[in-house]
C-alpha positions in Angstrom: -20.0 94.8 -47.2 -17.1 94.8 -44.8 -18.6 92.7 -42.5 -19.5 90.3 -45.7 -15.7 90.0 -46.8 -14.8 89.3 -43.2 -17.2 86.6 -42.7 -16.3 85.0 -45.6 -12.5 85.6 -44.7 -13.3 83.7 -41.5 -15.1 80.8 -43.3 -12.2 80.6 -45.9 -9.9 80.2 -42.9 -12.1 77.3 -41.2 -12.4 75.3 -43.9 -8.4 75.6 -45.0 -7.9 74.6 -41.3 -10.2 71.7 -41.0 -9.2 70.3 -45.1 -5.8 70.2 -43.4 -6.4 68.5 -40.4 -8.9 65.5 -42.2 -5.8 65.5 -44.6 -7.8 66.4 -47.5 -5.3 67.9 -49.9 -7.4 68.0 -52.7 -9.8 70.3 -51.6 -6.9 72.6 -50.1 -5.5 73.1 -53.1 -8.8 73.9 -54.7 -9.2 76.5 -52.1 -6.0 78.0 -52.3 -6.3 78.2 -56.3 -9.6 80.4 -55.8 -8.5 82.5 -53.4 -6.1 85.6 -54.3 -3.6 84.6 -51.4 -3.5 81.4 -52.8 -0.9 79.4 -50.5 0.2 82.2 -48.4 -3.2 82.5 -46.6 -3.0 83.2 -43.0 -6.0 80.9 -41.2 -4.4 80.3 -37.3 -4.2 82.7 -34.4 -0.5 82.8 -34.7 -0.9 83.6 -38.1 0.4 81.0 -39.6 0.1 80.6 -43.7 -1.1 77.6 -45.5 2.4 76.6 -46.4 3.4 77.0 -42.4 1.0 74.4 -41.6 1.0 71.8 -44.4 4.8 71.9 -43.5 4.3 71.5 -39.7 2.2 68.7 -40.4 4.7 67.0 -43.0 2.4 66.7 -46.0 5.6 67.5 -48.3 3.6 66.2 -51.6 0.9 68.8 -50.1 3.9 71.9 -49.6 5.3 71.1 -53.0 1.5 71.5 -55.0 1.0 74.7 -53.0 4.4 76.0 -54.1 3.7 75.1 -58.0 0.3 76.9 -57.4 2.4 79.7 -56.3 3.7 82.7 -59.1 7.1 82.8 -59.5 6.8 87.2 -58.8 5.6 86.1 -55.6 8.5 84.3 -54.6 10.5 86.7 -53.2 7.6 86.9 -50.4 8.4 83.8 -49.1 11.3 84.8 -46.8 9.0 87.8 -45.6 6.2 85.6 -45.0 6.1 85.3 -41.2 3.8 84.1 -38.3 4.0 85.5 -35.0 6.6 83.9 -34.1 8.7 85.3 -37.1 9.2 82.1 -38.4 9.1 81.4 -42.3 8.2 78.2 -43.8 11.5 76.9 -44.1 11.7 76.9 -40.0 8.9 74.5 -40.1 10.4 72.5 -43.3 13.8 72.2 -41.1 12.2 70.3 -38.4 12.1 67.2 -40.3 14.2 65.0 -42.5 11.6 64.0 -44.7 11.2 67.3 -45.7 14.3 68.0 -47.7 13.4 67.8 -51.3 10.8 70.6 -49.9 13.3 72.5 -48.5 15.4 72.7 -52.0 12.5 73.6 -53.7 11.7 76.2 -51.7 15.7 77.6 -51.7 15.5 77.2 -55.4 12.6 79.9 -55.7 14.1 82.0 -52.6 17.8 81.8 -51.0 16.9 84.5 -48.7 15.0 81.7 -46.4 18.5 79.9 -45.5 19.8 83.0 -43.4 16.5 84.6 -42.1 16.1 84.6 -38.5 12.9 84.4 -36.4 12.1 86.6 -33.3 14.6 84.6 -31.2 17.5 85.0 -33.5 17.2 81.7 -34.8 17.5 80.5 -38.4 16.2 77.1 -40.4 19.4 75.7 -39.4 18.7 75.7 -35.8 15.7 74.6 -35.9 17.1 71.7 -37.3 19.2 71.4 -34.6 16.5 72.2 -31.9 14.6 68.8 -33.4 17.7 66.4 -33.6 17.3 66.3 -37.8 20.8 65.4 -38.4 20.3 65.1 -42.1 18.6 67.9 -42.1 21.0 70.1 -40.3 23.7 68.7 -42.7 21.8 69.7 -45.9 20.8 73.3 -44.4 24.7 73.6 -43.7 26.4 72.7 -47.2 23.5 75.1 -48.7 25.2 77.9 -46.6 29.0 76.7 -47.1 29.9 77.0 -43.5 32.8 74.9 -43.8 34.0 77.3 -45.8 33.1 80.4 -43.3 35.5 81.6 -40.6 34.4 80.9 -36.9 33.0 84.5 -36.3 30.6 84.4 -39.6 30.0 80.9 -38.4 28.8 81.6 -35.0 26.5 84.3 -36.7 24.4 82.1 -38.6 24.8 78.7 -35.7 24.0 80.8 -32.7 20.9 82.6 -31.9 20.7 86.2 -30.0 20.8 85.1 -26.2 24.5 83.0 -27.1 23.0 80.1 -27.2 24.6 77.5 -29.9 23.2 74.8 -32.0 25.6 72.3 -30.1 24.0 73.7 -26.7 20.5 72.8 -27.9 21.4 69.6 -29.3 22.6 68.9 -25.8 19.6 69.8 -24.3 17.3 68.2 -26.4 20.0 65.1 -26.1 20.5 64.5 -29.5 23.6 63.3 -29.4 24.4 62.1 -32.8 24.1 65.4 -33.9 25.6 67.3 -31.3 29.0 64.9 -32.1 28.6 66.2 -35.3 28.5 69.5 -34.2 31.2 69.4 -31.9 33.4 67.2 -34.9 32.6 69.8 -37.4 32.6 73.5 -35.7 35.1 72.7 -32.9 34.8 76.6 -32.4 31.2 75.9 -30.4 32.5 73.9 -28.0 33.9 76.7 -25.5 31.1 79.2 -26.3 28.9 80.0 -23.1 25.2 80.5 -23.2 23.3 83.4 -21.3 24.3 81.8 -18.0 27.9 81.4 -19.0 27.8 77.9 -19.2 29.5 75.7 -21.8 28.7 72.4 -24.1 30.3 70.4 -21.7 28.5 71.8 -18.6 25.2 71.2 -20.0 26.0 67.3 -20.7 27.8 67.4 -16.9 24.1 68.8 -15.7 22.4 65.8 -17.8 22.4 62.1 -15.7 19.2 60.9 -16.7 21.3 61.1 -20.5 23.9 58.3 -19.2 21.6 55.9 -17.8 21.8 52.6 -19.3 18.4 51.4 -18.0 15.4 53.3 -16.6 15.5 52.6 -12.8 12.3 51.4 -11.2 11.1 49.8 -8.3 9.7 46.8 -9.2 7.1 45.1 -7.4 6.3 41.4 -6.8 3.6 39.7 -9.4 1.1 39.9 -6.7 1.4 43.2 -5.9 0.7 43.6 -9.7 -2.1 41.7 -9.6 -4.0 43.1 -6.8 -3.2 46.8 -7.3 -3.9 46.6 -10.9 -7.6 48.7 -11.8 -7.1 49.3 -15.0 -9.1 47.1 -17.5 -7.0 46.8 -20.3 -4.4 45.7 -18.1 -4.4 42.1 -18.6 -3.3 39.2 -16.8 -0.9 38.7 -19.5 0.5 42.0 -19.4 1.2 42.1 -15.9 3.2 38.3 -16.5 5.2 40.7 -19.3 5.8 43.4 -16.9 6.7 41.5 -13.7 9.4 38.9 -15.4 10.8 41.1 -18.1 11.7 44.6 -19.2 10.1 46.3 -21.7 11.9 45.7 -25.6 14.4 48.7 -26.7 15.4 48.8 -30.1 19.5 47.8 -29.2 21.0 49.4 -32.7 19.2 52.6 -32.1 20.9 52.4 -28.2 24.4 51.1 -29.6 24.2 54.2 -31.9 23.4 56.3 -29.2 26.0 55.5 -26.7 28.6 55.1 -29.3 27.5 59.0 -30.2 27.4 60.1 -26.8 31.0 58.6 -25.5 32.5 60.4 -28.7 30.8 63.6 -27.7 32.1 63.1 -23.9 36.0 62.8 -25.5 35.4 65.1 -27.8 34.1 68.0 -25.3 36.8 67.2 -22.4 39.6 67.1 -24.8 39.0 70.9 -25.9 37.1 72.2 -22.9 39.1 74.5 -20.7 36.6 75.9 -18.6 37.8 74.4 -15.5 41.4 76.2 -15.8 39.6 79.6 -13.7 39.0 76.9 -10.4 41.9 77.1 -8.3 44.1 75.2 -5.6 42.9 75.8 -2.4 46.6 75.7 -1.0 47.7 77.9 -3.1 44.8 80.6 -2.5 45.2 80.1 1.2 48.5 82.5 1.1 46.5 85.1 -1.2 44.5 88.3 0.2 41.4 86.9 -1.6 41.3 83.8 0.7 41.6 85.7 4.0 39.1 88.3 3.2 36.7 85.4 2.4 37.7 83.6 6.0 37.0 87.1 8.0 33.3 87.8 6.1 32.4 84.0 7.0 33.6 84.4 10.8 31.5 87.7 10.9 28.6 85.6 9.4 28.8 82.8 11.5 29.4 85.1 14.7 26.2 86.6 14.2 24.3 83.7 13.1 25.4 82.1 16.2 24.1 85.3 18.3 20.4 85.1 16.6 21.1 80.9 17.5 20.8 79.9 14.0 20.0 76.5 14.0 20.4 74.4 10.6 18.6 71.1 9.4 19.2 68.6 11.0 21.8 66.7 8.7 19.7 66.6 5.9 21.1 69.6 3.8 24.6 71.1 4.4 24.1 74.9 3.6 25.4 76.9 1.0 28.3 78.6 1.4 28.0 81.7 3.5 30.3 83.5 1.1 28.8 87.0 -0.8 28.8 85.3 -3.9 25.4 83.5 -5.7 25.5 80.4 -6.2 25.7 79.4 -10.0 26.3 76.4 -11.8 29.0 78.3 -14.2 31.0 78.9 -11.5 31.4 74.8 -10.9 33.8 73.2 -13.4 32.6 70.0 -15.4 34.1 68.1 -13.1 32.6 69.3 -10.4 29.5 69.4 -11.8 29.7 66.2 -13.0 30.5 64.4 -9.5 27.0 66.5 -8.3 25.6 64.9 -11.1 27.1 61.0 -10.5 27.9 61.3 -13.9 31.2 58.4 -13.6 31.9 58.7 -17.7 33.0 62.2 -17.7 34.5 62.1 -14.7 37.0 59.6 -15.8 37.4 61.3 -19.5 38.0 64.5 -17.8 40.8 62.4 -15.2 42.5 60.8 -18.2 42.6 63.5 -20.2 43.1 66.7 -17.8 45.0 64.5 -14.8 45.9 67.7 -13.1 41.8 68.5 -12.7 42.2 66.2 -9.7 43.6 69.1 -7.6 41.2 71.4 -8.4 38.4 73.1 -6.1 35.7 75.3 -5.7 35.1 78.1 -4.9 34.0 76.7 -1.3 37.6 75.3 -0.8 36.1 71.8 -1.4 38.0 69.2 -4.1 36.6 66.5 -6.2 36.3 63.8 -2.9 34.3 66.8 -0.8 32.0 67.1 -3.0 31.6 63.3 -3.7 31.1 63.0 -0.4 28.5 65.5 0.2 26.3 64.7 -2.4 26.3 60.7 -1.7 28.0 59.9 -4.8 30.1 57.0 -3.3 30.8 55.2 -6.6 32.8 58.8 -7.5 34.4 58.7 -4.3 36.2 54.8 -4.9 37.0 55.6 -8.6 39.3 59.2 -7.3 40.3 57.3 -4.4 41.4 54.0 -6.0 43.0 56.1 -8.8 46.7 56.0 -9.3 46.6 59.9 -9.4 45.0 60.4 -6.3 47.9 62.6 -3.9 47.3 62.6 0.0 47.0 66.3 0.2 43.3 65.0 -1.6 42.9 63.0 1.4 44.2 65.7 4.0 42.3 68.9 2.5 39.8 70.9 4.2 37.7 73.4 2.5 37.0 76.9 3.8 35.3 76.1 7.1 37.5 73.9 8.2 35.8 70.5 7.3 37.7 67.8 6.5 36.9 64.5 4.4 35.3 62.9 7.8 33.4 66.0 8.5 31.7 66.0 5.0 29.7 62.6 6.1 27.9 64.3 8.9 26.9 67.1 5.6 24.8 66.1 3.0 23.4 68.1 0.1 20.5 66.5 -1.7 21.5 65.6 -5.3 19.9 66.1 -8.7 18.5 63.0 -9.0 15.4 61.6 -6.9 16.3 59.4 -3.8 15.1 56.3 -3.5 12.6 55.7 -0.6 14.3 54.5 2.3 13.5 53.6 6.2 15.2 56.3 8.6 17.3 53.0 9.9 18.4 52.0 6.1 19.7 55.5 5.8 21.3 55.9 9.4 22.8 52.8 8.6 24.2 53.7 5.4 25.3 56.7 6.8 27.5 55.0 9.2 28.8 53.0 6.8 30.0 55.4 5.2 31.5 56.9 7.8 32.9 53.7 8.7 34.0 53.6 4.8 36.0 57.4 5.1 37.7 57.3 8.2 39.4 54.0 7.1 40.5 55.5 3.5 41.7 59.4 5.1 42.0 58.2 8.8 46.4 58.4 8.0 46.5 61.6 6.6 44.5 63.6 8.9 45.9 66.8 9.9 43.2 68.6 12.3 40.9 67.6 14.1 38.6 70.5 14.3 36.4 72.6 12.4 35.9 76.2 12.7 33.3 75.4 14.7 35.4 73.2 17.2 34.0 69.9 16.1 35.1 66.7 15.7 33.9 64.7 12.6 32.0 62.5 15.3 30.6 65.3 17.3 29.2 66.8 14.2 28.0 63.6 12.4 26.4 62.6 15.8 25.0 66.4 16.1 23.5 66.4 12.3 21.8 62.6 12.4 20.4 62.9 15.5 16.8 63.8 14.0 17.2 60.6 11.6 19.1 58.5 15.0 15.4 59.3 16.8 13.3 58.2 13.9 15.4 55.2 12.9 14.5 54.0 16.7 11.1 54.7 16.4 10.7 52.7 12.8 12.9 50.3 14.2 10.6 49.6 17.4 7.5 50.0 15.6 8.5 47.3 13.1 9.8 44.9 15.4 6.6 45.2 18.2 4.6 44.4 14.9 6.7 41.1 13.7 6.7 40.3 17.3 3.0 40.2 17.5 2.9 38.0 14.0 5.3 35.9 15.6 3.6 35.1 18.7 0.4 34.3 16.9 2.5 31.7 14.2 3.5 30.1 17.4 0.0 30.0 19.0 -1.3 28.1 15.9 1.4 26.1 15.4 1.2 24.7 19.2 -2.4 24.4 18.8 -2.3 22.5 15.5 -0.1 19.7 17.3 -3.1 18.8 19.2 -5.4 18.8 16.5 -3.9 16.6 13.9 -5.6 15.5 11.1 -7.9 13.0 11.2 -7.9 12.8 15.0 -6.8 10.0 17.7 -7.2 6.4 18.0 -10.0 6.5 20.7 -8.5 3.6 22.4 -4.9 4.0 22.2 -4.9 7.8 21.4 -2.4 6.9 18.4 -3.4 9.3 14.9 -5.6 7.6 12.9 -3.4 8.8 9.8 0.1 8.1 11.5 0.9 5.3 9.0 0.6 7.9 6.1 3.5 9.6 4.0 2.5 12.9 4.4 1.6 12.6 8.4 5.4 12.7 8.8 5.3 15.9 6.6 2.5 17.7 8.6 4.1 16.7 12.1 7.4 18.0 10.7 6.7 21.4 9.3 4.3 22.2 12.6 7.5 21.9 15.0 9.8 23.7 12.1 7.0 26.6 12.5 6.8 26.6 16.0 10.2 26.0 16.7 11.2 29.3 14.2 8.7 31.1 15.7 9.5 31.4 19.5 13.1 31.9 18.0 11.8 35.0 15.9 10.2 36.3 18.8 13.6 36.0 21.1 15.6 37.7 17.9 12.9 40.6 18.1 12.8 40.5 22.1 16.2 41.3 22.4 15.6 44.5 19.7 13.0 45.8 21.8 15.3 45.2 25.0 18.2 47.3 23.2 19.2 50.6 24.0 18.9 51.9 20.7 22.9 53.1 20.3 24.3 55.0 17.7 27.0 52.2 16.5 24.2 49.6 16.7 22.8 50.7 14.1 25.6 49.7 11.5 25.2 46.1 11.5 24.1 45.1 15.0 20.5 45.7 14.9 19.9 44.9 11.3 21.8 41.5 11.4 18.6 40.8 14.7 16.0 42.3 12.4 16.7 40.1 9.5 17.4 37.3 11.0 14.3 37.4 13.2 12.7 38.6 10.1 13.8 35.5 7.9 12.7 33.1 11.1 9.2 34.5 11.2 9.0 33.7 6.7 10.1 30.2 7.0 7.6 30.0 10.2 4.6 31.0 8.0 5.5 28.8 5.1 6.4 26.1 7.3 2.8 26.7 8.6 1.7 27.2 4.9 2.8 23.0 4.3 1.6 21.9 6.9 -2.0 23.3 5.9 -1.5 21.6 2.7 -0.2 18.1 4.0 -3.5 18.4 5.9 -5.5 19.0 3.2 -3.8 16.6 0.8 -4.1 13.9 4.2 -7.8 14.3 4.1 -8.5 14.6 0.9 -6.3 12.0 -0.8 -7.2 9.8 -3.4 -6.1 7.6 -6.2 -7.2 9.4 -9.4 -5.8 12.9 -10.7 -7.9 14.6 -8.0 -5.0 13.9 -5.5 -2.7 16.5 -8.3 -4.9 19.3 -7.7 -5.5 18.9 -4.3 -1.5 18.5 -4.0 -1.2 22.0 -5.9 -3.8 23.6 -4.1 -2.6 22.6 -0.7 0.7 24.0 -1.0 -0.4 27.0 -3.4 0.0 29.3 0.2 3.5 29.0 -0.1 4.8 30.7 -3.2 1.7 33.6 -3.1 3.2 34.4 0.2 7.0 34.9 -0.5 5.9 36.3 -3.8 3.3 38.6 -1.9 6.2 41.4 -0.6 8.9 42.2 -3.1 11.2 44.4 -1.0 11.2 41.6 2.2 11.7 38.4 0.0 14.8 40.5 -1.8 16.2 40.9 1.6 15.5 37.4 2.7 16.9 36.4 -0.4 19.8 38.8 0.2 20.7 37.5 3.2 20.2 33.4 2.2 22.3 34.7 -0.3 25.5 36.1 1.7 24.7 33.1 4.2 25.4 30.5 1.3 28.4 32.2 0.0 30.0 32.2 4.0 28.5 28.4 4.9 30.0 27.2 1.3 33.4 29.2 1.8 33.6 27.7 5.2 32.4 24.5 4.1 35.0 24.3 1.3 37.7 25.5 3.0 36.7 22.9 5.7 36.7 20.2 3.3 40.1 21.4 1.4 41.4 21.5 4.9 40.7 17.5 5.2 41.6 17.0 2.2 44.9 18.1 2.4 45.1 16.3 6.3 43.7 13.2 4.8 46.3 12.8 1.8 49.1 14.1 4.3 48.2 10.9 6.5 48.0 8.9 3.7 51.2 9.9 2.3 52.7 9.4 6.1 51.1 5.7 6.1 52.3 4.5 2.4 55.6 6.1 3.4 55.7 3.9 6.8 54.1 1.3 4.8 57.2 1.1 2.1 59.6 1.6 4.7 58.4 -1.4 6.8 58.1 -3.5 4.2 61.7 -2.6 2.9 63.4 -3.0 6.2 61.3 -6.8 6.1 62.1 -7.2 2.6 65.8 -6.2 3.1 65.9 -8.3 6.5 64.5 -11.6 5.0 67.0 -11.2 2.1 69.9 -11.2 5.0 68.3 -14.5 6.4 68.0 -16.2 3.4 71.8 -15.1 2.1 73.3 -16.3 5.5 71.3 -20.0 5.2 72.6 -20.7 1.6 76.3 -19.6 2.2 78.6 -22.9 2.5 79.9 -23.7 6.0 83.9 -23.2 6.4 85.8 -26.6 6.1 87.9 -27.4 8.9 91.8 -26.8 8.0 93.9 -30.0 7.8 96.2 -31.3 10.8 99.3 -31.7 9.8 101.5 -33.9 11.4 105.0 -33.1 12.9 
């Protein structure tokens, strides 16, 4: 008989499961009504209640027929009706905003469900925050009056067991509409600290993917696209789509988005004050604190150096070798916010809390070290640019000694993913920014040496020189292959001037096609190709013919890679029009065939410069910076001429007037003396 109850228990249970999942209300309610349990029928694993799942799955005309099927003496179960989890049905109703008539009923036949928690501590309310339901969160909170509620009865009812707040969650789950709210309406959450000690503001500082305005990809070229594309649904028009423009975002919901998320940033920095614990390193220097720390790190290093501890080689700068664990609640928003590239609080937190631009770690490094260290060079120009900025930021070294110039040869890998890049991109980055440092601190620095007795050269030379070996390898590897490609552009190109089309005059060895348009066309792109060619291959020559030094690799080599680069490109289009003025020379006619041969002749140039992405940006770059410098040049030039020219003209019309004054003036003279009358004679008088 048992085992007959149970299996009908069992079948009750599938059937309630699988009416709910074919959304067939009717016949749910018609097995709820003919069972005792009626509504409040377990039939999941988790044991989970009709009610639980009709409201996980948002079928609130379904929740509110189950509720009217339920007695009004069996309300009072509803608060005690739990799954495994210990959530009620009002923790599922709070998780969406279309449920709220649903939630009032159910409050109107229980008010116990508004404060009940679940296992976790948590109650309807932040659940609602867990899920981003704003409106839902707002309902849930004037049913409880916390408004009205001091902070410490708040925080009982908006925080769950481990600390952790309903403005910490919001964060985390990034809605930020609601977490402004939040932060606008319980101003008490904001300096609350989680299990790990870590506030509101800390959480959004640890959050960079949340400030991103666009979704950052590498984009390949349409052909790439095309070829690499398997999957069949993938059409040819999708891939047009794709390769030309981004994907549509609804802009309101964006707008709204930022908009909340820069009021949260003010709000957050204006009442955080967890970065008042980080200290001045100058002024810790004099304390006993600082100089214990100084002797455990020399006794550390001394006997790393006796077991000839050897580091990465400039790829990750170490953590501290202080007795302390690295956590991110010991780092101040600021800090943690400059690891994170995040500019917007960093500038919030700089016009708001100026004197936070002093501040520094517990590893004795300030806001520029750490900019540094992590890559973050956008950080480093706004602190550094900044009216604020004092030189004691320029000339500060952190506990081992390193100043700003030693933090280039360091790097710490950030939170975000690195962009793929050769070994001589990032050797020459590296010296850039180098280059970039030692201009901005080279005035105020004060010591040369690190605790280890090395110069900011010696140790940026010592850290790169894994990447300094493979940046020479890539970089001879690369050009021995464009050097081959070259050479065999040249090859063709010399043998195609002997083969032109249509062949020689047999009698006078003249081209047959030599009075043709396009003959001039074919002759002049072969000797452009050649001509590029052998010049590519002397740019590359001289690369392979380099030794490889560490300064060469700022702009040097590069400037001979591109360019040889951008000779050996217009070489193969070159090559690519002369193909099709041969084609369209042997194949040319007077109807609209002569159209299509013209397209298909030339149809080798644009696949190939749209064929490789990443090399027709940088051809593109550098066409780019060469315009700009030609037409500066140029128009200087011309102003230059211009100026010369009207200076000289102004010299001419000026010698010009005057000559024609001084004639003017001295045929006026002539003609005044002619027409005066002649003196008469005086009379003689006789004596």
């Amino acid at each position: 008989m048992a085992d007959t109850n149970s299996t009908d228990q069992q079948e009750l249970q599938d059937q309630l499961f699988i009416h709910l999942i074919s959304k067939d209300d009717k016949k749910v309610t018609q097995l709820c009504s003919s069972h005792r349990e009626g509504p409040l029928q377990r039939i999941s694993v988790y044991n989970d209640t009709v009610l639980h799942m009709a409201s996980r799955f948002k079928r609130s005309k379904l929740v509110r027929d189950l509720l009217e099927m339920l007695p009004k003496e069996r309300n009072h179960e509803l608060a005690a009706t739990k799954n495994n989890a210990g959530s009620n049905i009002l923790h599922e109703v709070a998780a969406s905003d279309t449920m709220k008539d649903v939630a009032e009923e159910m409050l109107k036949r229980d008010s116990e469900l508004l404060i009940a928690p679940n296992d976790l501590g948590e109650t309807p309310i932040f659940c609602a925050a867990r899920y981003g339901q704003t409106e839902m969160f707002k309902f849930l909170a004037g049913k409880m009056g916390l408004t009205e509620l001091n902070p410490e009865e708040g925080k009982h009812y908006l925080q769950r067991d481990d600390r952790t707040t309903v403005l910490h969650i919001s964060i985390l789950t990034e809605c930020f509409e609601l977490a402004h709210f939040i932060a606008e309406s319980y101003s008490y959450l904001i300096e609350e600290r989680d299990p790990d000690s870590m506030t509101a503001l800390q959480y959004l500082a640890c959050n960079p993917t949340a400030f991103e305005k666009k979704k950052i990809k590498t984009r390949r070229g349409f052909m790439e696209e095309l070829m690499i594309s398997t999957v069949p649904t993938q059409g040819l028009m999708e891939i047009l789509i794709k390769s030309k423009w981004p994907p549509k975002d609804n802009s309101k919901t964006s707008d709204e988005r930022c908009y909340s998320l820069q009021g949260l940033v003010k709000l957050l920095v204006k009442n955080d004050t967890s970065w008042h614990p980080s200290v001045n390193s100058q002024e810790v220097g004099l304390g006993e604190t600082k100089e214990l720390d100084i002797e455990k790190e020399e006794k550390i290093s001394q006997e790393k150096k006796g077991q000839n501890f050897q580091e990465n080689e400039g790829q990750n700068y170490q953590e501290s070798s202080t007795n302390y664990k690295y956590k991110k609640s010991d780092e101040a928003p600021l800090f943690l916010a400059t690891i994170s590239n995040i500019q917007d609080i960093v500038e919030e937190i700089l016009v708001c809390h100026p004197q936070a631009l002093e501040h520094t770690n517990k590893e004795g490094m300030n806001i520029l070290h750490v900019a540094i260290l992590y890559r973050h060079i956008e950080i480093f120009d706004i602190v550094s640019k900044s009216e604020l900025l004092a030189r004691s930021l320029l000339s500060a070294i952190d506990k081992k000694g390193n100043s700003l110039l030693h933090m280039v040869g360091l790097k710490r890998k950030s939170q975000a993913s690195e962009k793929m890049q050769s070994p001589a991109s990032q050797l020459q980055k590296e010296l850039l920014l180098f280059k970039k440092v030692k201009s901005a601190c080279k005035m105020h620095l004060t010591k040369p040496l690190n605790k280890d007795n090395q110069t900011a050269e010696e140790l940026f030379a010592a850290r790169n020189e894994r990447l300094h070996r493979d940046a020479k390898e890539w970089l001879m590897r690369t050009t021995e292959n464009c050097t081959i490609l070259s050479i065999f552009i040249a090859t063709v190109a010399f043998a195609a001037a002997y083969t032109v089309p249509g062949g020689p005059n047999q009698d006078t060895g003249i081209p047959i096609l030599n009075s043709k348009p396009f003959f001039v066309v074919f002759i002049l792109a072969d000797v452009f190709s050649l001509t590029l060619a052998l010049t590519s291959v002397g740019k590359f020559l001289s690369i392979l013919t380099s030794s490889f030094p560490l300064q060469d690799f700022e702009t040097y080599l590069f400037k001979k890679l591109t360019q040889g680069i951008i000779c050996m490109i217009l070489s193969v289009s070159m090559m690519a029009v002369a193909f099709g003025a041969t084609i369209i020379l042997i194949m040319m006619t007077h109807n609209w065939k002569n159209a299509v041969w013209s397209v298909v002749g030339f149809l080798p140039v644009p696949i190939f410069f749209l064929s490789y992405s990443p090399l027709r940006s940088a051809v593109l770059r550098c066409c780019t910076e060469s315009a700009k410098c030609f037409v500066a040049k140029f128009l200087k030039g011309v102003a230059i001429f211009v100026v010369v020219l009207f200076y000289c003209l102004y010299l001419a019309f000026k010698g010009l007037f005057w000559t024609v004054k001084k004639a003017f003036r001295w045929i006026c003279g002539n003609k005044s003396d002619t027409q005066s009358p002649q003196p008469t004679a005086a009379p003689i008088t006789q004596v």
